[in-house]
Structures are given as C-alpha cells and as structure tokens.
Steps between C-alpha positions, in 0.01 A plus 500: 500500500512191267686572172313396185754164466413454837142520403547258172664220702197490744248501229682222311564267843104560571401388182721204497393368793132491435337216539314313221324204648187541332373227260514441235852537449427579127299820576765672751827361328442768189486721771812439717657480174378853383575689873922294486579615153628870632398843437584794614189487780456908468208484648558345833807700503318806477195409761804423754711811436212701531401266843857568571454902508318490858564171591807249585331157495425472078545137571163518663288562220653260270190304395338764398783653263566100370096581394604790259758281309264187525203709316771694278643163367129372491494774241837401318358130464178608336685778244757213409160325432355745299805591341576166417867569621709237549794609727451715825833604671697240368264184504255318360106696545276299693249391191800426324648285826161317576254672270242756467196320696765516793597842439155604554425309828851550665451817420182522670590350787808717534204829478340329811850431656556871467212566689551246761850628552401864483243409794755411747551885597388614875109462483470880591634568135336249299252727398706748319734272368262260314300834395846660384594163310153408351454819359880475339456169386164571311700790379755338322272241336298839334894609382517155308206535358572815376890356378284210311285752289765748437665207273191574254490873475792701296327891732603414843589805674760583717300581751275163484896282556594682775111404664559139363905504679330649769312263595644206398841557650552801681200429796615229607816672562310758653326197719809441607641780672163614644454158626801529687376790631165409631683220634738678673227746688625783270286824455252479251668827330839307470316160364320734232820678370701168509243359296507789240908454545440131369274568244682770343825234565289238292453745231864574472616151537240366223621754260841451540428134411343620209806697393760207601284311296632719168819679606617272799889302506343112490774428808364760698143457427485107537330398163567577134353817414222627205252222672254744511541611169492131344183454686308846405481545874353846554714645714561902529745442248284345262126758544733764466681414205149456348365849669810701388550379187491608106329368280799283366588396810157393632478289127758316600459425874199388358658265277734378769214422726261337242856240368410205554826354374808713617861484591512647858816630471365706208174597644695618833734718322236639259262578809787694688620696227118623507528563871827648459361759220206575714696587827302203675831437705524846649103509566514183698813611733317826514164329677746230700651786645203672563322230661799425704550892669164460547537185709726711717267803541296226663753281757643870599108561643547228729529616855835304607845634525742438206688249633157296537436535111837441414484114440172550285613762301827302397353164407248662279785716381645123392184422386549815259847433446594810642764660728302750681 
C-alpha cells in the first residue's frame, strides 16, 4: 500500500512532467502556470487511495486522476474570474497575470484537456468513467449557479446550502473515490458507499471551511480570516445567523450587509459577536461533525479488511484535521 505522501509525490511528478507542446504558446502557458502553482491535489489523492484499496499499481491510472485536478482547477480559474480575485495560493490569478479574455480560453482548453486526459483510462472503462465525470461536472456548474443567486436573496435555507455545497464541492470528491473504484474493478456496492463516504467528506470539509473562515488561527488556516464575512458570502454561518436571529440582530446583519463603506475589522467583529450570541459556532461544529461520522458509516460498508481502509480513512482524517 502507497501512503498518502507517497501518493502526493506521484501526482505532483505526473503533473510536472506533462507536456505542453501545443500552440500557441499563449493559450497553454496560463495553463502550465495554473496546474505548477501547488495545491493540495485532494482529488487525485483520493481517486488513487481509493485505486490503492484493491490495487498496487496507482501509478497506472495517473492520467486519469491528473483529469480531476485539471477540471477542478479549470473551475478555480473561472471563480477567480468571476470573483474578480486577484491572488490564488500565493500568486498572481490568471486574468490578473494575462487577463480575462485568456482566463476564459485557457480555461476552456484546460475543460477539454480534462477530458482528453480523463480518456486515457483502459477502453473497457471509458464508458463509466466519462458518464461518472460528465454527470459531476454538469453538477457542479448547477452548484455555482445556485452560489451566484444566493448573493441576491437574504431566505436561503439551510437546507438549499448544503444542495448548493453539495454539488459544487462535495461530488467531485465523491467522483473521486468512486472513480478509483470503478477503476480498480471494485464491486459496485463498495464504489456506491465510497461515493456516499466522499460526499458526506465534501460536506464536512466545506463546512469546516466555512467555520475556519470565522473562528480559524490565520497560521493554521493559511489566509486572514472574516473573508467571508467582508464579502457577505453566504456561508452556513451567514443563512443561519439570518434564520436564527431576533429582530435586532437580523436589523443589523442587515445593515452590515447593505455598508457599502465599512472598516472590515469592524464589520468582522460586529458579525461574530452576532454569531457568537446566536450559538452559530456550536451549530456549525454540530453539522461538521455530523457529516463527518456519517462519512464513516459509509467507508466502514466497504467490503475490505481494515488494514485496506486504513490509508483512506487517515488522509481524510487530515483532511478533517482530525486524529481518529
């Protein structure tokens, strides 16, 4: 068994070692550039662990897992787009590097690259891999969608974010792992229940982020926190504050939201103090948690001993930031 760092290293030699001798330079250098600036390639990592559970040769299905973080940072290049953000993990965004006419068509290409890659799986499984990742990929354009017109309504439910995280992070997660699966000639029983484990892991992880986002250390978490709440993001923090709240409180989230002109520092401490009187912390670890056990339920369905699970179960434990 390959351990996760073992995993990592051949996902990163893969993908720097593709070639890119295309032309025109100018449409595939955006995306070289995007694929070298680092990551934590969770994706790929997860298709190979789960690869890993029944098989030892993970470095034979490389392409296609290279195809998950192609299309995933296909996705990244279009939200920085959209976003209008300037600075992805460290560097300069792509429409800021070259601009946003090149952000669009590199990250076109790098859609159809994700296919191409995807397609170099053993012909026998092409079928259900393209049918697995098509439908996941038109999934988490609908949770975008649904992210874009959740800025404009104040009544999202709790239910309707975890349908909009659901799709547009946790399947591809899912994808993942039961890609792996199918991949690796795994019963359809185990690819089902490792895709509910991802899912539910996707849930878990997204929330967390959400949290971090509010109550995170800035060291640990990588980037300054209260983002979300500078940006009237609507996270789980944010609907629930808004679903839970008095009518004092909603007043002035309202206000907060609608400030045009603000010092973040002030708006950040003003919106957690809300959060904190509402309980919004506890309710958050309460569904991370949830979703999380959950994920378990799921990975300890799959038909493999223990000791075939174990590698799995710890990176996502990582993931999770989590000892057990």
């Amino acid at each position: 068994m390959y351990s996760s760092a073992e995993i990592l290293k051949l996902v990163n030699d893969y993908l720097s070692h593709l070639p890119y001798e295309r032309k025109p330079k100018g449409l595939y250098e955006p995306i070289e550039y995007v694929l070298s600036i680092g990551g934590k390639r969770v994706r790929p990592v997860l298709m190979l662990l789960a690869y890993n559970m029944y098989k030892d040769n993970p470095g034979s299905i490389l392409s296609s897992a290279c195809a998950l973080e192609t299309y995933h940072n296909y996705t990244l290049l279009h939200d920085d787009l959209m976003d209008n953000a300037e600075i992805r993990r460290g560097h300069e965004t792509v429409h800021k590097k070259w601009d946003a006419n090149t952000a669009i068509l590199s990250g076109d290409t790098m859609l159809v690259l994700a296919y191409e890659r995807m397609a170099h799986c053993p012909a026998e499984k092409l079928g259900d891999v393209l049918s697995l990742f098509t439908e996941t990929a038109l999934e988490i354009g609908e949770g975008q969608q649904y992210d874009m017109e959740f800025e404009n309504r104040s009544d999202v439910k709790e239910a309707e974010y975890i349908e909009m995280i659901r799709l547009k992070t946790s399947v591809l997660l899912a994808c993942a792992v039961k890609m792996g699966a199918i991949l690796a000639d795994a019963p359809t029983e185990d690819a089902e229940n490792l895709y509910k484990f991802g899912e539910q892991i996707g849930l878990a992880f997204q929330l967390q982020d959400d949290f971090l986002d509010v109550y995170g250390d800035p060291a640990v978490f990588g980037k300054a926190i209260g983002g979300d709440i500078t940006s009237n993001k609507k996270t789980f923090m944010l609907i629930n504050a808004f679903n839970h709240s008095t009518k004092e409180q909603r007043a002035e989230l309202e206000k907060w939201v609608a400030a045009k002109d603000f010092n973040p520092q002030e708006k950040i401490a003003a919106v957690t103090r809300i959060y904190n009187e509402i309980g919004i912390d506890r309710m958050a670890k309460e569904k991370i948690e949830f979703y999380f056990e959950q994920s378990k339920r799921y990975l300890e369905r799959v038909r493999l001993p223990e000791e075939c699970k174990r590698e799995l179960a710890a990176y996502t434990n990582k993931m999770m930031k989590r000892d057990k």
